[in-house]
PDB file of the backbone (N, CA, C, O) and the ligand in Angstrom, with CONECT records:
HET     ZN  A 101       1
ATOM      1  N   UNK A   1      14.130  30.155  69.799  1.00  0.00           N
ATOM      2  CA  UNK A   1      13.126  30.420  68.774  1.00  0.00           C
ATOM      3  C   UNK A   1      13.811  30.514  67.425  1.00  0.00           C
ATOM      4  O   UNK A   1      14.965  30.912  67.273  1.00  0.00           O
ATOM      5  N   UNK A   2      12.948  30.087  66.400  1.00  0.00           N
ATOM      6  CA  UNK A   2      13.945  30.221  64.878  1.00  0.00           C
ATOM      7  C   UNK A   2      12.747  30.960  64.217  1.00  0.00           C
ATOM      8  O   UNK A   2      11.528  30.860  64.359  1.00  0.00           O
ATOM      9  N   UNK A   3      13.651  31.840  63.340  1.00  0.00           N
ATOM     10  CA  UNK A   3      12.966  32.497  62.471  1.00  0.00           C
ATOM     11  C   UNK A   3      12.255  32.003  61.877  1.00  0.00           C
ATOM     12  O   UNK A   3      12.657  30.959  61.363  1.00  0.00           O
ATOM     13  N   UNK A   4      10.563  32.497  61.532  1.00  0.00           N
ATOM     14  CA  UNK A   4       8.910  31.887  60.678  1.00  0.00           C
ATOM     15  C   UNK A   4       9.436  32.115  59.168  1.00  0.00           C
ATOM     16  O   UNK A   4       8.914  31.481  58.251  1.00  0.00           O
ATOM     17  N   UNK A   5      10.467  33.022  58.933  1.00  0.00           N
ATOM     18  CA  UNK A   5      10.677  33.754  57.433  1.00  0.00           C
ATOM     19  C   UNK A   5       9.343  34.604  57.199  1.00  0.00           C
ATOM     20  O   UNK A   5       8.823  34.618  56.084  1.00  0.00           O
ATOM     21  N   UNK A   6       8.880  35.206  58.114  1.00  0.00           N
ATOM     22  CA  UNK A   6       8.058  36.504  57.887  1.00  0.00           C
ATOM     23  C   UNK A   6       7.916  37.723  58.863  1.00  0.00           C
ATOM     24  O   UNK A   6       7.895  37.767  60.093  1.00  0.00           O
ATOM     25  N   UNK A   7       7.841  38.547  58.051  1.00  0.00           N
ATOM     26  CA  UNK A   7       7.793  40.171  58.550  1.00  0.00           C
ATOM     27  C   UNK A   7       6.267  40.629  58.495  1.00  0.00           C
ATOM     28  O   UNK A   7       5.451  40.398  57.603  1.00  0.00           O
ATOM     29  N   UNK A   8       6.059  41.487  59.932  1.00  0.00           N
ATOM     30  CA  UNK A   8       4.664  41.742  59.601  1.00  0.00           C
ATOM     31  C   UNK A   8       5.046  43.553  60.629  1.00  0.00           C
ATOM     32  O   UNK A   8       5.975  43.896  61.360  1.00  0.00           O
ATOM     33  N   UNK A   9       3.958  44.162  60.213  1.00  0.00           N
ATOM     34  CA  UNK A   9       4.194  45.727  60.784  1.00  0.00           C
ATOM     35  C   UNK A   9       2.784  45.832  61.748  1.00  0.00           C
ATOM     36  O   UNK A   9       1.634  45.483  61.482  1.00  0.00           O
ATOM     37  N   UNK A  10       3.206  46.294  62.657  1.00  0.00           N
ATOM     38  CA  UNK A  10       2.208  46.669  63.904  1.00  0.00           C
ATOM     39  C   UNK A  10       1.096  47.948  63.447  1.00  0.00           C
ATOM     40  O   UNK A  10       1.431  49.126  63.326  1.00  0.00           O
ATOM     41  N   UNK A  11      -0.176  47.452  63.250  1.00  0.00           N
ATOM     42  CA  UNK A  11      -0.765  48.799  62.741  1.00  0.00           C
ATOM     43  C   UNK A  11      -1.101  50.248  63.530  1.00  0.00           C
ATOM     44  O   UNK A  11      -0.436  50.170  64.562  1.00  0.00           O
ATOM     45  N   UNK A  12      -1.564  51.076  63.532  1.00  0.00           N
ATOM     46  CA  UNK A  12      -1.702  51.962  64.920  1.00  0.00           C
ATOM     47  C   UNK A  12      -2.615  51.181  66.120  1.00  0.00           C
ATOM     48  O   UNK A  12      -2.259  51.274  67.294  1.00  0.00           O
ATOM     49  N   UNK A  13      -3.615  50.534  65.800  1.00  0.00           N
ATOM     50  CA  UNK A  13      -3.689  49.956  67.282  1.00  0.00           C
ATOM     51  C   UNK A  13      -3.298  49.095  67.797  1.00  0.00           C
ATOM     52  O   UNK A  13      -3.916  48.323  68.531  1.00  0.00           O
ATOM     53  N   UNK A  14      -1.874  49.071  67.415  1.00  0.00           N
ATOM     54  CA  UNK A  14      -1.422  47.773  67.629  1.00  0.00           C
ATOM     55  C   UNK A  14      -1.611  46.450  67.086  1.00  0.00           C
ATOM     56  O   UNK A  14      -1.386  45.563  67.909  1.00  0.00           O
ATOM     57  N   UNK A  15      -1.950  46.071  65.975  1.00  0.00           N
ATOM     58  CA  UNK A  15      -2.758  44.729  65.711  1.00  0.00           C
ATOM     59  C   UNK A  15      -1.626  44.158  64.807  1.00  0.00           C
ATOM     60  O   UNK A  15      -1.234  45.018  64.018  1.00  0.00           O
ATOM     61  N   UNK A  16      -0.993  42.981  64.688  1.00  0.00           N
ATOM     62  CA  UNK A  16      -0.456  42.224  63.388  1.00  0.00           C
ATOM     63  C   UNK A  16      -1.277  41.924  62.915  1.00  0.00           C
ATOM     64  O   UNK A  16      -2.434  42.217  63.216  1.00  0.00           O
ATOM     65  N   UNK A  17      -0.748  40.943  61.632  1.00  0.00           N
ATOM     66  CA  UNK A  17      -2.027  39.737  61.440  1.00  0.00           C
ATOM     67  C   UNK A  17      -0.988  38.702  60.635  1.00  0.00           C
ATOM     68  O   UNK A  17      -0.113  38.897  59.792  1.00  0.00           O
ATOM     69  N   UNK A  18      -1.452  37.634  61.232  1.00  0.00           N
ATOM     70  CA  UNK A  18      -0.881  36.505  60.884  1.00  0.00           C
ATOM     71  C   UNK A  18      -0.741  35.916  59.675  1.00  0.00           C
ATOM     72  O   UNK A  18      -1.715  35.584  59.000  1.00  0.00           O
ATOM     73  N   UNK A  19       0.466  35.745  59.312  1.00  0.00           N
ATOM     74  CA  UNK A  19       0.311  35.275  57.690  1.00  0.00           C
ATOM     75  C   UNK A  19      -0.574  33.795  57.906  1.00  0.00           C
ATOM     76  O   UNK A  19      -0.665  33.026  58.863  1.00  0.00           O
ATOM     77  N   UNK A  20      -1.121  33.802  56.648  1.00  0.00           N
ATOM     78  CA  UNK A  20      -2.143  32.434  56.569  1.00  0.00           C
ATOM     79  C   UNK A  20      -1.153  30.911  57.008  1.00  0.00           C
ATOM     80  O   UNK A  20      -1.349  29.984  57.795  1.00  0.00           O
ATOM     81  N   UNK A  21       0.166  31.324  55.858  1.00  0.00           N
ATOM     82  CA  UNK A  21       0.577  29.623  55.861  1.00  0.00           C
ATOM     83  C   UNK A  21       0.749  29.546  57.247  1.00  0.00           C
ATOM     84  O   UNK A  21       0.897  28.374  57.593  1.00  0.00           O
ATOM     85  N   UNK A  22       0.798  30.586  58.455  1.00  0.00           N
ATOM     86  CA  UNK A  22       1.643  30.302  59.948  1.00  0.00           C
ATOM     87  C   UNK A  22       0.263  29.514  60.559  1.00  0.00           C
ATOM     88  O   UNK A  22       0.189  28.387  61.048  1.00  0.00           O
ATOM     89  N   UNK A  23      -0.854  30.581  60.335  1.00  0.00           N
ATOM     90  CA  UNK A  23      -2.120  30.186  60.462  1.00  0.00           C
ATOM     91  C   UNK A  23      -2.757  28.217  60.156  1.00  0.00           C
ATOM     92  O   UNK A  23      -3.262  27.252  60.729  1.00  0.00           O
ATOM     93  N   UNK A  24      -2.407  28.540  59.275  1.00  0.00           N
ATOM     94  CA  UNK A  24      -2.511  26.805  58.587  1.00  0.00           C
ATOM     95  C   UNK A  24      -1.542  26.310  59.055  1.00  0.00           C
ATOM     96  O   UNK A  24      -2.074  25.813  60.047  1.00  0.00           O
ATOM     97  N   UNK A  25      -0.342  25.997  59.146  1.00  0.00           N
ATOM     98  CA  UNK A  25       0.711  25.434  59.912  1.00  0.00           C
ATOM     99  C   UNK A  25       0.311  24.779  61.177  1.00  0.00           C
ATOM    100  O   UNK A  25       0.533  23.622  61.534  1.00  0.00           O
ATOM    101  N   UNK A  26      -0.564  26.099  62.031  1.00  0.00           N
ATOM    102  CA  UNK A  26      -1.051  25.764  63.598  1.00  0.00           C
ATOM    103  C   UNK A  26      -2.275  25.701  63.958  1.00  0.00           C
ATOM    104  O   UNK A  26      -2.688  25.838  65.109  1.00  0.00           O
ATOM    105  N   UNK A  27      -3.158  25.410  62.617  1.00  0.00           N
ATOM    106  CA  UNK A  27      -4.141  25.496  62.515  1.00  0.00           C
ATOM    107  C   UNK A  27      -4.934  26.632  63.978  1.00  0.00           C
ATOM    108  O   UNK A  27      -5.355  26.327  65.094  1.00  0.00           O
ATOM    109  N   UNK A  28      -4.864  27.565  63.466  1.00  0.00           N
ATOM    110  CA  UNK A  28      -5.395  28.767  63.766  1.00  0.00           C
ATOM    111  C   UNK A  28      -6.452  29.219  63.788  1.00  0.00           C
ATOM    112  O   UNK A  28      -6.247  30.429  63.692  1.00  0.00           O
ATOM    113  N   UNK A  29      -7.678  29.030  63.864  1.00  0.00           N
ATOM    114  CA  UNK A  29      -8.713  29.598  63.107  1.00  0.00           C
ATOM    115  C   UNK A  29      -9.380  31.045  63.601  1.00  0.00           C
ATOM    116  O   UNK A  29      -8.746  31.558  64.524  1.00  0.00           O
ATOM    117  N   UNK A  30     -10.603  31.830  63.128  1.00  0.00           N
ATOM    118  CA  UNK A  30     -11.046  32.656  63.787  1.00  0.00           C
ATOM    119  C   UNK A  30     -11.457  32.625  64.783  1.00  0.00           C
ATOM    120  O   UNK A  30     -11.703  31.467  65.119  1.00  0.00           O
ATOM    121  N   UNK A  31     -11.722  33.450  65.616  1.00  0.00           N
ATOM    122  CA  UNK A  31     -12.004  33.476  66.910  1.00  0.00           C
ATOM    123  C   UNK A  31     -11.247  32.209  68.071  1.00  0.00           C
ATOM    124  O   UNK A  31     -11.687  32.253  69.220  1.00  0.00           O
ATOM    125  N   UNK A  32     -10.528  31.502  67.870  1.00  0.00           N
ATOM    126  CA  UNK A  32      -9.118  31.444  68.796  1.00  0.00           C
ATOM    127  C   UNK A  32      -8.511  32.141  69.019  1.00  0.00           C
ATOM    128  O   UNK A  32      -8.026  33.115  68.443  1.00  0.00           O
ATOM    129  N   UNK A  33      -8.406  31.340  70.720  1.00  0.00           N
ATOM    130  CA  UNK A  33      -7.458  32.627  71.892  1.00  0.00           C
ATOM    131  C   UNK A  33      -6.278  31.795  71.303  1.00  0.00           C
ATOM    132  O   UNK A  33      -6.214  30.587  71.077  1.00  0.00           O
ATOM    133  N   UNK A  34      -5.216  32.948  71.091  1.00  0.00           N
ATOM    134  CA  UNK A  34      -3.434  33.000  71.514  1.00  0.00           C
ATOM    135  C   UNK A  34      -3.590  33.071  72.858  1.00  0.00           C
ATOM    136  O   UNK A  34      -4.560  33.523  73.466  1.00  0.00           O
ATOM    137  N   UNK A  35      -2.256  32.445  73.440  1.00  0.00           N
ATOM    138  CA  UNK A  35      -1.411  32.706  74.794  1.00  0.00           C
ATOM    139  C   UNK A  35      -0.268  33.339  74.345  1.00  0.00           C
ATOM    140  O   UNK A  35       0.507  32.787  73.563  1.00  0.00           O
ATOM    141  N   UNK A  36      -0.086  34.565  74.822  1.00  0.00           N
ATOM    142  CA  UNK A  36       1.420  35.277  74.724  1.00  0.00           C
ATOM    143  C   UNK A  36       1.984  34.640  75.709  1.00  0.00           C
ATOM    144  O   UNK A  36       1.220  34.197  76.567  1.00  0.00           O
ATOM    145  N   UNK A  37       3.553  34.397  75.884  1.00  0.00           N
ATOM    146  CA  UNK A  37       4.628  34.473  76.958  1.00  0.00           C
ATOM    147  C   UNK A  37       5.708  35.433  76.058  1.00  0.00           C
ATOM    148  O   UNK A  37       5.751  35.582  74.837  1.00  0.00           O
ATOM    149  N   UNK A  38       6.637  36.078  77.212  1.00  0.00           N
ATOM    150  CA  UNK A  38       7.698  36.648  77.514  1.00  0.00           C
ATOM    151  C   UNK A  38       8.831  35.564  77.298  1.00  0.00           C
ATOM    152  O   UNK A  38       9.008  34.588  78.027  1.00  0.00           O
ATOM    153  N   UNK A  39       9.502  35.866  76.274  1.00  0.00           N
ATOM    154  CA  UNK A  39      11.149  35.202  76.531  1.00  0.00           C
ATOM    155  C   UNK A  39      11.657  36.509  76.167  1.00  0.00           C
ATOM    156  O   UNK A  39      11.219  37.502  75.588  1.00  0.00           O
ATOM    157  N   UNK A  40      13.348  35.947  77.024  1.00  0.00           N
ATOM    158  CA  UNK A  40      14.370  36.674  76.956  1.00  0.00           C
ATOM    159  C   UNK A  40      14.283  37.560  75.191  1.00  0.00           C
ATOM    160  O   UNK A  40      14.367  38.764  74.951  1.00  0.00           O
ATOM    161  N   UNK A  41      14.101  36.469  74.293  1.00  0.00           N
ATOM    162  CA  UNK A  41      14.412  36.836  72.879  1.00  0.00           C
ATOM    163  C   UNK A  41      13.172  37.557  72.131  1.00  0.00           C
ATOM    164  O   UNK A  41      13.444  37.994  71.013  1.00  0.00           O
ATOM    165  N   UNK A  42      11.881  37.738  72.580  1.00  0.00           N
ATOM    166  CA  UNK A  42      10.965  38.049  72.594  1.00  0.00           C
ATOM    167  C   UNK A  42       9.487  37.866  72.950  1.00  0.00           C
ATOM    168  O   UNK A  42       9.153  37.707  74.124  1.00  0.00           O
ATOM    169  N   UNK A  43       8.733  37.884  72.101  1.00  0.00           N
ATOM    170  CA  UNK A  43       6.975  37.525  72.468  1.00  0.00           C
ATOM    171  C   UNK A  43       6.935  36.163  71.659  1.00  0.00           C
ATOM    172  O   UNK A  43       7.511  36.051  70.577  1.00  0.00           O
ATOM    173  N   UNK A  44       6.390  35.380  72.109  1.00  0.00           N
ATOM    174  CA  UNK A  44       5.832  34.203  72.063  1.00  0.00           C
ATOM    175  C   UNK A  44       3.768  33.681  72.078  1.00  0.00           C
ATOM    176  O   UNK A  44       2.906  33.528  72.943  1.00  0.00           O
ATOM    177  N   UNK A  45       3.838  33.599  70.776  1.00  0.00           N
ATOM    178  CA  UNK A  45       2.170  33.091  70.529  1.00  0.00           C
ATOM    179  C   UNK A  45       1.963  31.868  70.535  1.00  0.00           C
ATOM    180  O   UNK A  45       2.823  31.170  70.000  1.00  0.00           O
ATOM    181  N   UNK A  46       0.885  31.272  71.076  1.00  0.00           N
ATOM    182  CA  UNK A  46       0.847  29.903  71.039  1.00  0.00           C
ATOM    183  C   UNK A  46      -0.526  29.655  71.128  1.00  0.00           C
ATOM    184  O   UNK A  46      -1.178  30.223  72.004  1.00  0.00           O
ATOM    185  N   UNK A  47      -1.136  28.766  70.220  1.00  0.00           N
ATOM    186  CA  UNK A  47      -2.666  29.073  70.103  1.00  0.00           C
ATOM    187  C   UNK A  47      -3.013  28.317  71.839  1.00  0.00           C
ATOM    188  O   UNK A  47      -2.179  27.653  72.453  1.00  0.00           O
ATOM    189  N   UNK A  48      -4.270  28.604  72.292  1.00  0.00           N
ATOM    190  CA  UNK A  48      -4.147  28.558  73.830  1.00  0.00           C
ATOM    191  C   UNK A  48      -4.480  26.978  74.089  1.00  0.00           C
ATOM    192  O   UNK A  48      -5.133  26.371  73.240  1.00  0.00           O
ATOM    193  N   UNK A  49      -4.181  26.548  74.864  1.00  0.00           N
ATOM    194  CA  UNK A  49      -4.770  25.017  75.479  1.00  0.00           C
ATOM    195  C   UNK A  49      -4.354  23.952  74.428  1.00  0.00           C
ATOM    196  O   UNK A  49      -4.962  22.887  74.320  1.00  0.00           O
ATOM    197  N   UNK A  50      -3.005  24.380  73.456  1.00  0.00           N
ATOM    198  CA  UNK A  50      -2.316  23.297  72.535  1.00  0.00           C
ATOM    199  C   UNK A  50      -1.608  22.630  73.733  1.00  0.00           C
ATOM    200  O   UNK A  50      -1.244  23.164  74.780  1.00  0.00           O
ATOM    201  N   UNK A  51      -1.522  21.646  73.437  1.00  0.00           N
ATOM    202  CA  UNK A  51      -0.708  20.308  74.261  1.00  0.00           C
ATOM    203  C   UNK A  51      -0.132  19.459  73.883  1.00  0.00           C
ATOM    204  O   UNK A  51      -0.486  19.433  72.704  1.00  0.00           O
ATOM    205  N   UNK A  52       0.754  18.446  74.055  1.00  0.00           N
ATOM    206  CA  UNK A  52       1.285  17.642  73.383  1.00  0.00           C
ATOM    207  C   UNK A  52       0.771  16.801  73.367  1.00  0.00           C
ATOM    208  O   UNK A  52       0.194  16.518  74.417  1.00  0.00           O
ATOM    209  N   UNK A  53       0.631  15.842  72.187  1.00  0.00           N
ATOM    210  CA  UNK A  53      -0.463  14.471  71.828  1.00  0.00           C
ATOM    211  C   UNK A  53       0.132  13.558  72.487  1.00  0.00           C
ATOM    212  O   UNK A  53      -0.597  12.590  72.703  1.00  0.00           O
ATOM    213  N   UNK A  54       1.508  13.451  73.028  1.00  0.00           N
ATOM    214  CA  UNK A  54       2.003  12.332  74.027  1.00  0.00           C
ATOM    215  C   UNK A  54       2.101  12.160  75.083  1.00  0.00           C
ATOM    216  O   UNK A  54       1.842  11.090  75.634  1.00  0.00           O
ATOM    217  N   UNK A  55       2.707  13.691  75.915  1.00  0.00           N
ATOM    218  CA  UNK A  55       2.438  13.333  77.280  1.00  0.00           C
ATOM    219  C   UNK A  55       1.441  14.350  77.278  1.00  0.00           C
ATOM    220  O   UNK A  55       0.845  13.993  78.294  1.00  0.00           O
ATOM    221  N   UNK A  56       0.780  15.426  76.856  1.00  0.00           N
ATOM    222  CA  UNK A  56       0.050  16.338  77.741  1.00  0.00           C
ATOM    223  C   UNK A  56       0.922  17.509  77.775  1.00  0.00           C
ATOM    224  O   UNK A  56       0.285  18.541  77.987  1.00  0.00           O
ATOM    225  N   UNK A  57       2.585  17.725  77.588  1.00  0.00           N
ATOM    226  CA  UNK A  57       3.182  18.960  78.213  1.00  0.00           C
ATOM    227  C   UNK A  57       2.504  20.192  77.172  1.00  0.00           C
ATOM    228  O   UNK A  57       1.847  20.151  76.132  1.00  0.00           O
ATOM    229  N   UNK A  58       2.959  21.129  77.915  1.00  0.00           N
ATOM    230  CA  UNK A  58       3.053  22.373  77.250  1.00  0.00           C
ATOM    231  C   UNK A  58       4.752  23.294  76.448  1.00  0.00           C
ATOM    232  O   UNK A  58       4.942  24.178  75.612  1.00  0.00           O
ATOM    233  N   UNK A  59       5.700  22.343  77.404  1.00  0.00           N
ATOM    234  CA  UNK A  59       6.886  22.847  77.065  1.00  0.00           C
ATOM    235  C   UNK A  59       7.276  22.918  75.418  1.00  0.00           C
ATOM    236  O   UNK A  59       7.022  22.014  74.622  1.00  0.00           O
ATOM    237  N   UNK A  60       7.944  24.179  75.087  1.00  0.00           N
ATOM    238  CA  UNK A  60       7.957  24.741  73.554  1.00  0.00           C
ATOM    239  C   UNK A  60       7.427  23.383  72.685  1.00  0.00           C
ATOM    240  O   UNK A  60       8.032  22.349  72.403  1.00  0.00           O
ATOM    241  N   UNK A  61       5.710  23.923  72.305  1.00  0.00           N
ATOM    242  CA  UNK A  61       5.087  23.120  71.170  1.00  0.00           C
ATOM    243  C   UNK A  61       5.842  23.368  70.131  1.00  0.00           C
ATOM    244  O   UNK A  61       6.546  24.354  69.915  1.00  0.00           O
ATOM    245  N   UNK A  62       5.620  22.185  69.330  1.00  0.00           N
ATOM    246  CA  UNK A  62       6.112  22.819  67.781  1.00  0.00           C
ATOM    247  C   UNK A  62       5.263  21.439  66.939  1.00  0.00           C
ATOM    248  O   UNK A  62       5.083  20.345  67.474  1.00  0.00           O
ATOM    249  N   UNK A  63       4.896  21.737  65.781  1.00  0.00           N
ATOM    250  CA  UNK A  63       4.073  21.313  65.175  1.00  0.00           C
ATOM    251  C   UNK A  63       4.683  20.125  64.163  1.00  0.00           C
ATOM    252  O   UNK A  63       5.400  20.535  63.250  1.00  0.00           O
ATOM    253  N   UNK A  64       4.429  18.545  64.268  1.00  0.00           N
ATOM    254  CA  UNK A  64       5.109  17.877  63.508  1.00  0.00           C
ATOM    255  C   UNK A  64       3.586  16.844  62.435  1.00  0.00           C
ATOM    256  O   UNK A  64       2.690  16.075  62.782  1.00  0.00           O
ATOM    257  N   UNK A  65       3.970  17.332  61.307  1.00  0.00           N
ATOM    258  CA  UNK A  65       2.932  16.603  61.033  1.00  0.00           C
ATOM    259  C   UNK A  65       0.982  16.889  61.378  1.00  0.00           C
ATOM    260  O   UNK A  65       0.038  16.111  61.236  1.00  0.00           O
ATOM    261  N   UNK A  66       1.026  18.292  61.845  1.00  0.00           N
ATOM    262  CA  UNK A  66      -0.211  18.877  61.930  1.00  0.00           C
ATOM    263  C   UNK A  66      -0.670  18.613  63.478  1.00  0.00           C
ATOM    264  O   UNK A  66      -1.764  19.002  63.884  1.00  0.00           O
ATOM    265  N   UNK A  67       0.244  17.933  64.285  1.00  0.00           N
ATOM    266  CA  UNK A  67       0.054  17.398  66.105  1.00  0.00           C
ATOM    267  C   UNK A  67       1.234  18.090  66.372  1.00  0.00           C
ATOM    268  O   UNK A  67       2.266  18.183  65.707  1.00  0.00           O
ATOM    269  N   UNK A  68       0.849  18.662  67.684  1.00  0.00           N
ATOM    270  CA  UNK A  68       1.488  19.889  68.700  1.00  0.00           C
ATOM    271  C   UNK A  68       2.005  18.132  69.187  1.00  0.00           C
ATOM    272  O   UNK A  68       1.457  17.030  69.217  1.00  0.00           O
ATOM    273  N   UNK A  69       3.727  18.850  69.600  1.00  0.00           N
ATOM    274  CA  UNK A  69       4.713  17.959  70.270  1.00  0.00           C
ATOM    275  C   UNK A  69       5.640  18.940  70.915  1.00  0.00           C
ATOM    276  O   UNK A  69       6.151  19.930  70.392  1.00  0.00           O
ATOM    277  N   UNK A  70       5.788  18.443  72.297  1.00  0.00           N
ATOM    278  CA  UNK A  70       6.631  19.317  72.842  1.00  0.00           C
ATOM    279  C   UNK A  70       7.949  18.985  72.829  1.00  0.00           C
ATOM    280  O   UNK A  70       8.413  17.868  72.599  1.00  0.00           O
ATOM    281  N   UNK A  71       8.695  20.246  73.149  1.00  0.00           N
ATOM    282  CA  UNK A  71      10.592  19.889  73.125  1.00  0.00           C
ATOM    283  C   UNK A  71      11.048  18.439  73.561  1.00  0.00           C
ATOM    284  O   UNK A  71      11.794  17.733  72.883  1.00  0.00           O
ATOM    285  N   UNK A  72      10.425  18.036  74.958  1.00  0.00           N
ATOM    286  CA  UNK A  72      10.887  16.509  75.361  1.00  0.00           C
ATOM    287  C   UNK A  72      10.969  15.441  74.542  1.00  0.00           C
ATOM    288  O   UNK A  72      11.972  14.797  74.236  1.00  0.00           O
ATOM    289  N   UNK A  73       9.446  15.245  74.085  1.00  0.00           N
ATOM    290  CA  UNK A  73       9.414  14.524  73.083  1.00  0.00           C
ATOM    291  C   UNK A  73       9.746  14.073  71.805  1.00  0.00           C
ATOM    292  O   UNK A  73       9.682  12.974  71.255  1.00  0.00           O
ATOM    293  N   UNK A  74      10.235  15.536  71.356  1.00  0.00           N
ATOM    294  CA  UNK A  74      10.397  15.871  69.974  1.00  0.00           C
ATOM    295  C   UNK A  74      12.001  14.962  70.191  1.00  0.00           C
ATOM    296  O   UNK A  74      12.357  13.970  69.556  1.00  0.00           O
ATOM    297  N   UNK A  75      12.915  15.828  71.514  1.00  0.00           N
ATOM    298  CA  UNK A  75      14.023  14.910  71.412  1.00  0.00           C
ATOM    299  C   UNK A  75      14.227  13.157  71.627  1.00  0.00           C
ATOM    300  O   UNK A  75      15.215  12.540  71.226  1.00  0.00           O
ATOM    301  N   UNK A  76      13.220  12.634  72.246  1.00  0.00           N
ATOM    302  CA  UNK A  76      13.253  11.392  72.648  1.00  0.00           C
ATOM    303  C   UNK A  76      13.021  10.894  70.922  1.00  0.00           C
ATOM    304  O   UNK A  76      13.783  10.072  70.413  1.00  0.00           O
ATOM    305  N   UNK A  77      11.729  11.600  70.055  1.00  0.00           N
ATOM    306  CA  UNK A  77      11.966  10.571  69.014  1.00  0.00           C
ATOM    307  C   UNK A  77      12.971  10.707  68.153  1.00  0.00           C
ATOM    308  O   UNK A  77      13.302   9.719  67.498  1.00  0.00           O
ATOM    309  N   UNK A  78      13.522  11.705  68.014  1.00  0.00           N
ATOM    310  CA  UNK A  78      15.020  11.957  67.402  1.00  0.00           C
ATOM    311  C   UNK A  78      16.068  11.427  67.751  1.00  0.00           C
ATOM    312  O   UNK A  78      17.079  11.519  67.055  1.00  0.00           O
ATOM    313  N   UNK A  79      16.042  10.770  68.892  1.00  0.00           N
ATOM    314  CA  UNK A  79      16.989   9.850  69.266  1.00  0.00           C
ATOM    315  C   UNK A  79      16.898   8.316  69.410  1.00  0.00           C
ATOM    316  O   UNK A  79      17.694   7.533  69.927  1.00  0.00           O
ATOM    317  N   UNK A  80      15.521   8.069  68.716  1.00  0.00           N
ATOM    318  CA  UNK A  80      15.513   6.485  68.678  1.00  0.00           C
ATOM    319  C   UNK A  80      15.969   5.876  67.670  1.00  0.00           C
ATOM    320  O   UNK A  80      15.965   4.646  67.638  1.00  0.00           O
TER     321      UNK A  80
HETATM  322 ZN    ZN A 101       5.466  15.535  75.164  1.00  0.00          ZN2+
END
């Protein structure tokens, strides 16, 4: 995971809130479910049922160009 470059504080019931640009980045909107996972390095959000526009995976999305691409892919086009 690499650092977003933002800090956010847990309020008493627990709640963050997402800075906008992360929001816009992953296009986020109201009332979308997150999926949390567990890594070793921490909590992991991922807006729910994102997929990759090439094969379908789920493996670490990351956003290129406003389309969810997963790790596989991301390396296959980096290496053409
Ligand atoms: Zn893929």
């Amino acid at each position: 995971m690499k650092p977003a470059g933002f800090l956010c504080k847990i309020d008493k019931l627990g709640r963050i809130v997402i800075p906008k640009p992360l929001r816009d980045k992953y296009n986020i909107q109201t009332d979308d479910a997150l999926e949390m996972f567990t890594e070793p390095e921490g909590i992991l959000l991922r807006k729910y049922g994102m997929s990759c526009i090439f094969c379908g995976g789920d493996d670490r999305i990351t956003m290129f160009k406003g389309k969810p691409l997963c790790q596989g892919c991301l390396d296959k086009l980096q290496n053409l």
